[in-house]
VEXRO-881396 format. One record per residue: chain; residue number from 1; x, y, z of N, C-alpha, C in turn; residue in three letters. Coordinates in steps of 0.2 Angstrom, whole numbers, plus 5000, padded with zeros to 4 digits. Layout:
N
REC  chain    n  n.px  n.py  n.pz  ca.px  ca.py  ca.pz  c.px  c.py  c.pz  res
REC      A  NUM     X     Y     Z      X      Y      Z     X     Y     Z  Ala
...
This chain:
289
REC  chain    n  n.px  n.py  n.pz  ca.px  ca.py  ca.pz  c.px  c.py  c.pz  res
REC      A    1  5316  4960  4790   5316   4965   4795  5323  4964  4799  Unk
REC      A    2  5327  4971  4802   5334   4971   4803  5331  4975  4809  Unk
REC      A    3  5334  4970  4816   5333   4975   4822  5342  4977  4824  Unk
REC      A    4  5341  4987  4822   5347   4988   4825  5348  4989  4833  Unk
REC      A    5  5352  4984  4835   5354   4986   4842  5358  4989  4845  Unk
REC      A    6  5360  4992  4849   5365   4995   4853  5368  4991  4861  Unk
REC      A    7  5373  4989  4859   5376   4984   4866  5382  4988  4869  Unk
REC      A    8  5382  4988  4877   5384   4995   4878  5391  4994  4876  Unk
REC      A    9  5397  4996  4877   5402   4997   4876  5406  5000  4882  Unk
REC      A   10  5412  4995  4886   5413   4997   4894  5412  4991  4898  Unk
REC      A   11  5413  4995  4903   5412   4989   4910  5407  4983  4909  Unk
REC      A   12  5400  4986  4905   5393   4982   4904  5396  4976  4899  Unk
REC      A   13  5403  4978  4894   5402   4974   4890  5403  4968  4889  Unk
REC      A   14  5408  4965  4893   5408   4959   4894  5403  4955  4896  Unk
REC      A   15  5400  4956  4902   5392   4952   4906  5388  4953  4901  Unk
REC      A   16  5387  4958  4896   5383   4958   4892  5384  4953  4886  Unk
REC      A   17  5388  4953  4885   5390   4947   4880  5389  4941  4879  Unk
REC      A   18  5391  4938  4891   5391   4932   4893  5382  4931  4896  Unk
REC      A   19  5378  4936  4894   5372   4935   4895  5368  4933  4890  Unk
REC      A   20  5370  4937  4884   5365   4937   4875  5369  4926  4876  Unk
REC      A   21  5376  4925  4878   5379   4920   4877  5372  4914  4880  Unk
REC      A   22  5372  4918  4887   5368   4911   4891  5361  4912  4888  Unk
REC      A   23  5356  4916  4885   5350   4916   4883  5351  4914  4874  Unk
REC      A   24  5357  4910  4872   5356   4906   4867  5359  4910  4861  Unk
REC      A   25  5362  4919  4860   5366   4921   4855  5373  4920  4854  Unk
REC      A   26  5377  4917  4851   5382   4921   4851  5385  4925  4847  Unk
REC      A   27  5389  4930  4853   5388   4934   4850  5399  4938  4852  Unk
REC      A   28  5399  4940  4846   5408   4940   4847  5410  4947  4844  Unk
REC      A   29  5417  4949  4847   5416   4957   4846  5425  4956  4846  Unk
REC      A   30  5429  4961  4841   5438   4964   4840  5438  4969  4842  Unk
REC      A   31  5444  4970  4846   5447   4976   4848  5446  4982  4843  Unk
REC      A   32  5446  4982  4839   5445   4985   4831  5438  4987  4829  Unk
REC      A   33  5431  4982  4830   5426   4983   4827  5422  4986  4832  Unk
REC      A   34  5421  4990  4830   5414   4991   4836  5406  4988  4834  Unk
REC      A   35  5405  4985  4829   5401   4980   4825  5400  4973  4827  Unk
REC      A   36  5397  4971  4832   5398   4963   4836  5392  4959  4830  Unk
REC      A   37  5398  4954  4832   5395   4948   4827  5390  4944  4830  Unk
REC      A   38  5382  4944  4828   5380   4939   4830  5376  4933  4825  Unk
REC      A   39  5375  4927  4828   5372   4922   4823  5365  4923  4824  Unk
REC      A   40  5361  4932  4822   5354   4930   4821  5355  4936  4815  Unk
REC      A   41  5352  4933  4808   5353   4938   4805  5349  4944  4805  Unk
REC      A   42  5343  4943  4810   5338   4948   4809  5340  4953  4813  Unk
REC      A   43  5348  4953  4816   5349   4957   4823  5358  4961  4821  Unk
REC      A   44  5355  4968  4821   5363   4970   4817  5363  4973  4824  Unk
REC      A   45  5374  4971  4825   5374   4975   4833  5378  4980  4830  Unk
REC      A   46  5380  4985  4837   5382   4991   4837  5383  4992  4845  Unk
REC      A   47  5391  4994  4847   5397   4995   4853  5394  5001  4853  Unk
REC      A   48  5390  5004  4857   5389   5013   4861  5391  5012  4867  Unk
REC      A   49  5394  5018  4870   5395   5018   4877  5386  5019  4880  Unk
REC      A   50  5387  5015  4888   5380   5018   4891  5377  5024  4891  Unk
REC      A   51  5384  5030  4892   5380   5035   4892  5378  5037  4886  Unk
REC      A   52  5378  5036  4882   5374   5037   4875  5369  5036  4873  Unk
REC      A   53  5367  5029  4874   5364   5023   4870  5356  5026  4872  Unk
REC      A   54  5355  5030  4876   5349   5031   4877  5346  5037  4873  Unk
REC      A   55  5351  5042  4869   5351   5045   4866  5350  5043  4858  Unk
REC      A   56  5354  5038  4856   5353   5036   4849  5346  5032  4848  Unk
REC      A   57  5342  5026  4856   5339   5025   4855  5332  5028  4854  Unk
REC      A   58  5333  5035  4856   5326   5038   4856  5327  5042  4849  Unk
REC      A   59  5333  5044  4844   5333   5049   4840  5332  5043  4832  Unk
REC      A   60  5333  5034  4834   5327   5032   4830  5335  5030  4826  Unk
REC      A   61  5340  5031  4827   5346   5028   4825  5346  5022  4827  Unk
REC      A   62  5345  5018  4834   5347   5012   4837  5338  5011  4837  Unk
REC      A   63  5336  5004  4834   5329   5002   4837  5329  5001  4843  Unk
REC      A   64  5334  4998  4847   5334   4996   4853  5342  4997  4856  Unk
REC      A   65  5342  4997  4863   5351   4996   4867  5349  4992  4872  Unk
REC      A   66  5355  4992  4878   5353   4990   4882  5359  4996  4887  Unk
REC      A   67  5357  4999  4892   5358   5004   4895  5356  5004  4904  Unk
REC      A   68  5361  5008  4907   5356   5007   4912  5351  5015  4912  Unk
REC      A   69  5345  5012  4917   5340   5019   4919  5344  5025  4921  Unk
REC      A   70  5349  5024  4924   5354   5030   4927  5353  5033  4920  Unk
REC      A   71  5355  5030  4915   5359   5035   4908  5351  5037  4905  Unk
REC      A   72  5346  5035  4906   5341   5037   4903  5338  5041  4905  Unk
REC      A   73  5339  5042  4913   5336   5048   4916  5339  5054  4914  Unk
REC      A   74  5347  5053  4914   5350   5059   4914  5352  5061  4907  Unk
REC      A   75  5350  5057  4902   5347   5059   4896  5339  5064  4894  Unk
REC      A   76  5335  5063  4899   5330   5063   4899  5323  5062  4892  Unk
REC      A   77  5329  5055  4892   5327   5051   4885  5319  5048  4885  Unk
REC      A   78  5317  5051  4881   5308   5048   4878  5310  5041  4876  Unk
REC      A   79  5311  5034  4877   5309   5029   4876  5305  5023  4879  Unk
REC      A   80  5303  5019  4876   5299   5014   4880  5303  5008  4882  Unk
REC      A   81  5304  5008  4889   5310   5002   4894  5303  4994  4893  Unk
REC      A   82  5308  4990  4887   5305   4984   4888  5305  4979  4893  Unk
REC      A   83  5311  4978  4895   5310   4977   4902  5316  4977  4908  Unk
REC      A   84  5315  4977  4912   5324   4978   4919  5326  4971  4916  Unk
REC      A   85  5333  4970  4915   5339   4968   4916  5343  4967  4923  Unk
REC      A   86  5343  4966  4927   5345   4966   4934  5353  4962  4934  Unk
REC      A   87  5357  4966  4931   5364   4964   4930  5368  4971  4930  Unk
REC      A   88  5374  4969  4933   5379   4974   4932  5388  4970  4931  Unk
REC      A   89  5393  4971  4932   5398   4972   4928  5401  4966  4934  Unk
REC      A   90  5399  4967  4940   5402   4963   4945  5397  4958  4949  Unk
REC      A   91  5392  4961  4951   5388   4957   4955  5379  4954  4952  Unk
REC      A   92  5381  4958  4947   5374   4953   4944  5366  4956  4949  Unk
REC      A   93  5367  4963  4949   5363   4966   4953  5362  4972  4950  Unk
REC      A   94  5360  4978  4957   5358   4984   4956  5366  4989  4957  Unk
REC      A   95  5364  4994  4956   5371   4999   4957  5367  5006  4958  Unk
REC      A   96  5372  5009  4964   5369   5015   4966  5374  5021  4965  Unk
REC      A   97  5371  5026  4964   5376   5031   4962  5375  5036  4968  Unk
REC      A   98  5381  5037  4973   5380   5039   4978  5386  5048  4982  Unk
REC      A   99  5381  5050  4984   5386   5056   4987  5391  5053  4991  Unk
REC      A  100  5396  5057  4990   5402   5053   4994  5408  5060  4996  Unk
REC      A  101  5410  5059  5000   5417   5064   5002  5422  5060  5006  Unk
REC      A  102  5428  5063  5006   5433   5059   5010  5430  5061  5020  Unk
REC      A  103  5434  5054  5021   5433   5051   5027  5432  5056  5032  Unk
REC      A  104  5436  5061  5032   5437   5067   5038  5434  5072  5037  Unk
REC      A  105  5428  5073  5031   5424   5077   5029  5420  5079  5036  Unk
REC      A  106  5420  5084  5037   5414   5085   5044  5407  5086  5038  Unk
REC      A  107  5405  5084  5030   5397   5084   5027  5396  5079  5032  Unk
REC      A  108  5389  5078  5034   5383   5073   5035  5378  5070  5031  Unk
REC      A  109  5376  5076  5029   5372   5076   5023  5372  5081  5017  Unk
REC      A  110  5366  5079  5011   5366   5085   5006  5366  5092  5008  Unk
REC      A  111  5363  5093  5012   5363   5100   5017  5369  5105  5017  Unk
REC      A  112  5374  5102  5020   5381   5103   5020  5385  5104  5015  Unk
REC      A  113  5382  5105  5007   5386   5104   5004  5384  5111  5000  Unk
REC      A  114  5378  5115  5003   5377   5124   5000  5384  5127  4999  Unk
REC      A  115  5385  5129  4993   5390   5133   4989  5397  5129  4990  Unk
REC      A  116  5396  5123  4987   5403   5119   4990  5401  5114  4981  Unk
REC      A  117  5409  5113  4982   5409   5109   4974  5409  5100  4973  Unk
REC      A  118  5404  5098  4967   5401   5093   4966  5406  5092  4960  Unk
REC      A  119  5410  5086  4960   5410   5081   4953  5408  5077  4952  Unk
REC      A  120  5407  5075  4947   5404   5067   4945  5401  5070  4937  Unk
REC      A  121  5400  5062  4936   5398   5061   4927  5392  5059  4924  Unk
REC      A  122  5386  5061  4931   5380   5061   4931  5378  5068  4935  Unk
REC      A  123  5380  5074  4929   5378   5080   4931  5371  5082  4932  Unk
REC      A  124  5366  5080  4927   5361   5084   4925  5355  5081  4933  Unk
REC      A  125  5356  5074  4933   5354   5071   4937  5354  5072  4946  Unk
REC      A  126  5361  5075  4946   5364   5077   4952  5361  5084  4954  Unk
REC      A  127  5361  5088  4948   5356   5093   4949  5349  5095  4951  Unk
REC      A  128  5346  5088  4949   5340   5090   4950  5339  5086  4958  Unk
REC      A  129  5345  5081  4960   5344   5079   4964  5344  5084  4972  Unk
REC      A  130  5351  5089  4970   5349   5094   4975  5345  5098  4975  Unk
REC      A  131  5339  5100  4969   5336   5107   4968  5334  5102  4974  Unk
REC      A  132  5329  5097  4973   5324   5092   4978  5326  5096  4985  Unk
REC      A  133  5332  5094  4986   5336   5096   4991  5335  5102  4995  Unk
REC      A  134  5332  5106  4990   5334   5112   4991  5342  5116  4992  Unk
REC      A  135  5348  5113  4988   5355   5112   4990  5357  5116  4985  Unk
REC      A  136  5361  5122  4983   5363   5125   4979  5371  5125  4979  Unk
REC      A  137  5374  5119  4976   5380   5119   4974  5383  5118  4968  Unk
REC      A  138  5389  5119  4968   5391   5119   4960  5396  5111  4957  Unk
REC      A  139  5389  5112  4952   5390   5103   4948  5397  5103  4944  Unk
REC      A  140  5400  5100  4944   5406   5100   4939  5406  5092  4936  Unk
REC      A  141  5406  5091  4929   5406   5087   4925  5415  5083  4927  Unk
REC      A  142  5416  5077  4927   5420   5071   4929  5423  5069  4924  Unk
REC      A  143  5430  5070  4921   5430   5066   4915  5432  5058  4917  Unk
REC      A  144  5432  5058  4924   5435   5049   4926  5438  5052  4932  Unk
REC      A  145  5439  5045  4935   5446   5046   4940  5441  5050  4945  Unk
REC      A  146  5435  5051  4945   5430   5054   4951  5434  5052  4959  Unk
REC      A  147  5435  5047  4959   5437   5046   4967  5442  5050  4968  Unk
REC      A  148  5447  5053  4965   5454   5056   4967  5452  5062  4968  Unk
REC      A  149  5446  5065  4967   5447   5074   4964  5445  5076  4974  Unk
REC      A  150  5442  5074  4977   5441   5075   4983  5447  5073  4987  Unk
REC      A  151  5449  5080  4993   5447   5084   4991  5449  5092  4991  Unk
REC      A  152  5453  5092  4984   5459   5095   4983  5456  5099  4978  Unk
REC      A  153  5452  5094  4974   5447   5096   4967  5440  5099  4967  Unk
REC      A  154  5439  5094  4973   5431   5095   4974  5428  5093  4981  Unk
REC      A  155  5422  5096  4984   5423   5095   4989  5419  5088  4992  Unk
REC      A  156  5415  5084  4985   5412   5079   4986  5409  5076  4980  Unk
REC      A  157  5409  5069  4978   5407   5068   4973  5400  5063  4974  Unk
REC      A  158  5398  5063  4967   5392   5058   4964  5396  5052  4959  Unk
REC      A  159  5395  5045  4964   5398   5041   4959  5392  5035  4959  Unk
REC      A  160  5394  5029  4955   5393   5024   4955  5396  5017  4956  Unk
REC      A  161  5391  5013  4961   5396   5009   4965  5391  5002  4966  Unk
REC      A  162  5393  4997  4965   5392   4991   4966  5392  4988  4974  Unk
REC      A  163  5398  4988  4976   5400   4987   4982  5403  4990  4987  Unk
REC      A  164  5405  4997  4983   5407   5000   4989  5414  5001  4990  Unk
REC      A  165  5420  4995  4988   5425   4995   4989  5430  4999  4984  Unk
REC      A  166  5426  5003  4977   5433   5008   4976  5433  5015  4979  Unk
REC      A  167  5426  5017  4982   5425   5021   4986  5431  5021  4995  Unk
REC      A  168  5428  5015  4997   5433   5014   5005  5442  5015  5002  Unk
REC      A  169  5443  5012  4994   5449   5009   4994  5453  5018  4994  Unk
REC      A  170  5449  5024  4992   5450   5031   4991  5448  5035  4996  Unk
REC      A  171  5448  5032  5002   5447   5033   5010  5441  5040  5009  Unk
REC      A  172  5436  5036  5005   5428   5042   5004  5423  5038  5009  Unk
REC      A  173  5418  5042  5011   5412   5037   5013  5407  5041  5009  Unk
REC      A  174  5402  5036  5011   5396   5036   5008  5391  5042  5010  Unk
REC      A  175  5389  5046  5010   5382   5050   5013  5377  5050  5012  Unk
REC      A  176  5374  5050  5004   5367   5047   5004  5367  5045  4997  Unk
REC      A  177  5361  5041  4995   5361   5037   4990  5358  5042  4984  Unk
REC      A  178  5360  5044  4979   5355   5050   4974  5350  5046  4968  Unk
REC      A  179  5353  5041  4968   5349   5035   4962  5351  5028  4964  Unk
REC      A  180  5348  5024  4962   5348   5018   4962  5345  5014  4954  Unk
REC      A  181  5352  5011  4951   5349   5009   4944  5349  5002  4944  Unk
REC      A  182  5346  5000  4939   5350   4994   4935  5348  4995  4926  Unk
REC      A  183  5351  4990  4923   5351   4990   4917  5346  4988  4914  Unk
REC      A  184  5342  4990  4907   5337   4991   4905  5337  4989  4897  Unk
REC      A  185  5332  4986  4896   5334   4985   4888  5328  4990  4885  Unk
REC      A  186  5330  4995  4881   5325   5002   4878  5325  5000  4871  Unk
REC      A  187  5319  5002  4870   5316   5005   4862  5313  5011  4859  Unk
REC      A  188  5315  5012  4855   5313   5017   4851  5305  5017  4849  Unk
REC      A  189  5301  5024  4852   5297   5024   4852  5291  5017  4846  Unk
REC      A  190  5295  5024  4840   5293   5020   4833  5292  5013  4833  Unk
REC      A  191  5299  5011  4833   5300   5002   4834  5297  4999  4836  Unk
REC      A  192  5294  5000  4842   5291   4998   4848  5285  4996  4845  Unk
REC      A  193  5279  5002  4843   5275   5001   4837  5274  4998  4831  Unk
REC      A  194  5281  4996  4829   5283   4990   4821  5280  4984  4826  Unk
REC      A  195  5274  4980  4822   5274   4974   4825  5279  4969  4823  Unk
REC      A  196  5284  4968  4817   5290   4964   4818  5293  4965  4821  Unk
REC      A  197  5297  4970  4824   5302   4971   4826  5299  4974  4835  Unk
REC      A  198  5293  4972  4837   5292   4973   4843  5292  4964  4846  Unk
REC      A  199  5289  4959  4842   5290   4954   4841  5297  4952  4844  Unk
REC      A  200  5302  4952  4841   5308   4951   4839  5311  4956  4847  Unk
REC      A  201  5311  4959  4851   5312   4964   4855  5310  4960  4861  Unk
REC      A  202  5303  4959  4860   5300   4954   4864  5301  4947  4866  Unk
REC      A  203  5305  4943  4861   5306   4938   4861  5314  4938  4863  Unk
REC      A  204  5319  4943  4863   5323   4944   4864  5324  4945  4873  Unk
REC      A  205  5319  4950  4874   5318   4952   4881  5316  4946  4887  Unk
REC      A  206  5311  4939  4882   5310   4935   4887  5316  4929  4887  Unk
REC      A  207  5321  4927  4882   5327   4926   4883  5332  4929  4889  Unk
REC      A  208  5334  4934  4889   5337   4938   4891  5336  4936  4899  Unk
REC      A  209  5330  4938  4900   5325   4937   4908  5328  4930  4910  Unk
REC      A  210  5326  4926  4905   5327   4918   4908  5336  4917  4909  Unk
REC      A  211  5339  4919  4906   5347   4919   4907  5349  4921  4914  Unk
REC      A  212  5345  4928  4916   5346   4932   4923  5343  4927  4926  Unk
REC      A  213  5337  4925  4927   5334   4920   4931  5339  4915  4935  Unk
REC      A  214  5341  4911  4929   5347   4907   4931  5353  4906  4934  Unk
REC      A  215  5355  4912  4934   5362   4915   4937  5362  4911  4945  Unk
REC      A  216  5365  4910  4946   5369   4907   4951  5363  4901  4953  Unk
REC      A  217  5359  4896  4951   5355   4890   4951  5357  4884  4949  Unk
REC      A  218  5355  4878  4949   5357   4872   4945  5352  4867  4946  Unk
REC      A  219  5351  4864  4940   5345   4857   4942  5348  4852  4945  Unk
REC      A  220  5345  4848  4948   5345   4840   4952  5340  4837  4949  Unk
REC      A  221  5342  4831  4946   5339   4827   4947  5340  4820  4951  Unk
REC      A  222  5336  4815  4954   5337   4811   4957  5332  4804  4957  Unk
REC      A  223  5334  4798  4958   5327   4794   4958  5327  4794  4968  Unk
REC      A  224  5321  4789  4970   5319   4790   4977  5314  4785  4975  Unk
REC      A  225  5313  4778  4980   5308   4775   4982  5303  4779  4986  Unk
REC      A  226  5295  4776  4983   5289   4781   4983  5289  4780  4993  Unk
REC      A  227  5294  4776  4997   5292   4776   5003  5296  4782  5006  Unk
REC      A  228  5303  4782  5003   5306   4789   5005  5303  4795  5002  Unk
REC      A  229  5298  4795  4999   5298   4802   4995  5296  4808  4999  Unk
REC      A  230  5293  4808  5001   5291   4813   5008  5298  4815  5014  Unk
REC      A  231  5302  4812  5013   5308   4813   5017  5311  4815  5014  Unk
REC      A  232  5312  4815  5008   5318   4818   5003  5313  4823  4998  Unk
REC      A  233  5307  4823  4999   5304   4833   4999  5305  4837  5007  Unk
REC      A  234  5304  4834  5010   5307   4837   5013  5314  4841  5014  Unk
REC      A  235  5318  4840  5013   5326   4841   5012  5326  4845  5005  Unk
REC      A  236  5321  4846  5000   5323   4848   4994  5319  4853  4992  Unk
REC      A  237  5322  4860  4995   5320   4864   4992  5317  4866  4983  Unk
REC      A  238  5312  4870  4981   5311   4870   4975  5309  4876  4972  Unk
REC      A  239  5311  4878  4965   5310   4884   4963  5302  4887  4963  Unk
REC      A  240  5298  4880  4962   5291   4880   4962  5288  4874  4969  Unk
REC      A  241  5289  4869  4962   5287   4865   4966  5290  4858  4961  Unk
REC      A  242  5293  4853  4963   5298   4850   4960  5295  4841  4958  Unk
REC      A  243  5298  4841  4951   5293   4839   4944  5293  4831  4949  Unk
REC      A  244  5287  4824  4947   5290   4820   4950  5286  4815  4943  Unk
REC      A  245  5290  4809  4943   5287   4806   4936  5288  4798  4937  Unk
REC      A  246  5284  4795  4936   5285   4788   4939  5289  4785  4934  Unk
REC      A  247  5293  4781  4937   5298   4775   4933  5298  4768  4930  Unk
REC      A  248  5300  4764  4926   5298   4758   4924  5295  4753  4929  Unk
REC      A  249  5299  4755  4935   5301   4750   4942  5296  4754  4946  Unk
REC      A  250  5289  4752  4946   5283   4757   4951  5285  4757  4958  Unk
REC      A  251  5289  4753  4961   5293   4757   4967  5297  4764  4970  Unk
REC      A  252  5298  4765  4960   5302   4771   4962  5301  4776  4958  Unk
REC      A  253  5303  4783  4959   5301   4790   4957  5305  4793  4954  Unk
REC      A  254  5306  4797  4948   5309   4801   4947  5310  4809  4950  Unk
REC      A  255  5313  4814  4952   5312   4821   4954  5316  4824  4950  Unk
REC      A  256  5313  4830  4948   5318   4835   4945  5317  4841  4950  Unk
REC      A  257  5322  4846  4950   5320   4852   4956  5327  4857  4950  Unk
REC      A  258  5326  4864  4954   5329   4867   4951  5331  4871  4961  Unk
REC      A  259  5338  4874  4962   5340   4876   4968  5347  4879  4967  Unk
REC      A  260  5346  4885  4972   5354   4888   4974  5360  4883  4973  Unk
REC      A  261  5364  4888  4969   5368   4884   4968  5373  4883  4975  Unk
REC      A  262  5372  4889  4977   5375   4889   4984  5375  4884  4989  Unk
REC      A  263  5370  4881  4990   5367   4877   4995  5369  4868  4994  Unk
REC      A  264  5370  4865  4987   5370   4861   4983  5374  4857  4988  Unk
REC      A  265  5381  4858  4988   5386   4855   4994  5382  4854  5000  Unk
REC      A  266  5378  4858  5002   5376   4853   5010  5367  4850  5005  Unk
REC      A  267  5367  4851  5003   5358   4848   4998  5360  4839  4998  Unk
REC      A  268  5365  4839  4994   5365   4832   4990  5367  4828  4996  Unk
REC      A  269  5372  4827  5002   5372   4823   5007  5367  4821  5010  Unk
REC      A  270  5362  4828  5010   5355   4827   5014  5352  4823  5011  Unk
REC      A  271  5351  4823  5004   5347   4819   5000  5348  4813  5000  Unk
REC      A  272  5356  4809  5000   5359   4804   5000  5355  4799  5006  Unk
REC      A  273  5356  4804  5013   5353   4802   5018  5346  4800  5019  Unk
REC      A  274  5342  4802  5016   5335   4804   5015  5332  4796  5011  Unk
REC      A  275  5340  4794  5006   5336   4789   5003  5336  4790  4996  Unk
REC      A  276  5339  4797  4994   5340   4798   4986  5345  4795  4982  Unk
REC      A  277  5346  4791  4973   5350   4789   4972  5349  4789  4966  Unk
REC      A  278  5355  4790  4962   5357   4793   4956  5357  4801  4953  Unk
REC      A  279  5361  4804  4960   5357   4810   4961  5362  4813  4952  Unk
REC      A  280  5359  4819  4949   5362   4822   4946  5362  4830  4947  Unk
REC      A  281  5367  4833  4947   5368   4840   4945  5368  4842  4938  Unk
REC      A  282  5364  4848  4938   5366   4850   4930  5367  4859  4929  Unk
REC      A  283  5370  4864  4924   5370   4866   4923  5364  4870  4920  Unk
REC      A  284  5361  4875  4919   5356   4879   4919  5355  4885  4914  Unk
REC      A  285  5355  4887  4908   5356   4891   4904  5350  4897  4905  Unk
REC      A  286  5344  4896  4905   5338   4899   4905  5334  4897  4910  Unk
REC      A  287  5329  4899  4914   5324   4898   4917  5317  4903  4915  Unk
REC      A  288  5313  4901  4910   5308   4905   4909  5300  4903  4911  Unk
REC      A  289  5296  4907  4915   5293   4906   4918  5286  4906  4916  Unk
């Protein structure tokens, strides 16, 4: 069994690669090949841009990609989404694709924008999003460089934006939100129905998940006399509820916990104080649940 998949190609492609990386693939790609190498022989890759992959996976060319929902909507590709991936290129989240004009715009809203012109490179999408609207303007296809064409070119764009900040840096503002994605790992109908290769998808998707879990977390472990242990749970947030296992020396405990990595720097002082000792920090590849 050979599952072909589709990894996007662009902005997604890096984080995609340092993802398949942290759920245990590796997986390496040349300026040259658009064929990425990876160490599972059951899994042939294949470099598609986003906006495609939704296309090849539904026409039974790709069994599987990984895409965002934006592309599949505006595909309005027949596949079955095995599950959100909740990563993007910057923030390891969601991403919005949003109506925008420059600064001194008097639009307020989609309202404002009857018989006035729209770019961007989520046409079909944007369209349906003003019939909703009741909003009859005219769509123009974006070949890039969206932020610049307002408003000399156009008199308001649909982009996509993580934070916001290349939109401010092209003195546009935001008006209203038209989708809200994030990235999905899709199957082809058929494939979906192969029970090898749904298997394999499956077990690919519950890797995946534990990788995004992980992201920004770390484990502690620590020993603690069983007189301090109520003080030092106290202090020690836990992902569930945090492991404890008794030690050679029955006066004392062992604790594992898993916790923001954020927090860590004020965490371990606390525990220090608490009574904790041999505290360790670790790094966190997966967390599957």
């Amino acid at each position: 069994m050979i599952l072909k998949l589709g990894v996007p190609k662009g902005s997604l492609e890096g984080a995609t690669i340092d993802l398949f990386r942290r759920a245990g693939y590796n997986m390496t790609t040349t300026s040259r090949s658009y064929f990425p190498v990876i160490d599972d022989p059951e899994i042939d890759c294949l470099l598609i841009r986003a906006q495609e992959m939704a296309r090849y996976v539904e026409n039974g060319i790709l069994d599987a990609g990984i895409t965002g929902l934006d592309w599949v909507q505006e595909n309005d590709a027949d596949v079955h989404a095995v599950c959100d991936l909740v990563y993007a290129k910057q923030s390891f989240g969601k991403v919005r694709w949003v109506l925008a004009v420059p600064e001194a715009s008097p639009v307020k809203s989609a309202a404002d924008l009857e018989g006035k012109i729209i770019a961007t490179e989520l046409v079909a999408t944007t369209k349906r999003y003003l019939a909703e609207k009741g909003v009859t303007a005219k769509v123009e296809f974006s070949w890039g460089a969206t932020e610049v064409k307002p408003p000399e070119l156009a008199d308001a764009i649909v982009e996509v934006t993580e934070t916001g900040s290349s939109l401010r840096a092209n003195k546009l503002r935001i008006v209203e939100t038209v989708l809200e994605s994030n990235t999905q790992l899709i199957a082809n109908l058929e494939s979906w129905k192969d029970g090898d290769k749904r298997r394999k998808l499956e077990d690919i998707s519950m890797l995946l998940q534990g990788a995004i879990a992980a992201l920004g977390k770390v484990g502690l472990m620590l020993n603690v006399r069983r007189s301090d242990l109520a003080t030092v749970l106290q202090v020690l947030p836990a992902l569930r509820r945090p492991t404890i296992s008794s030690l050679s020396d029955e006066e004392w405990l062992a604790v594992n916990t898993i916790i923001d990595e954020s927090v860590v720097r004020v965490i371990i002082p606390r525990l220090k104080e608490a009574g904790a000792q041999g505290i360790v920090e670790y790094p966190l590849n997966k967390i599957v649940m």
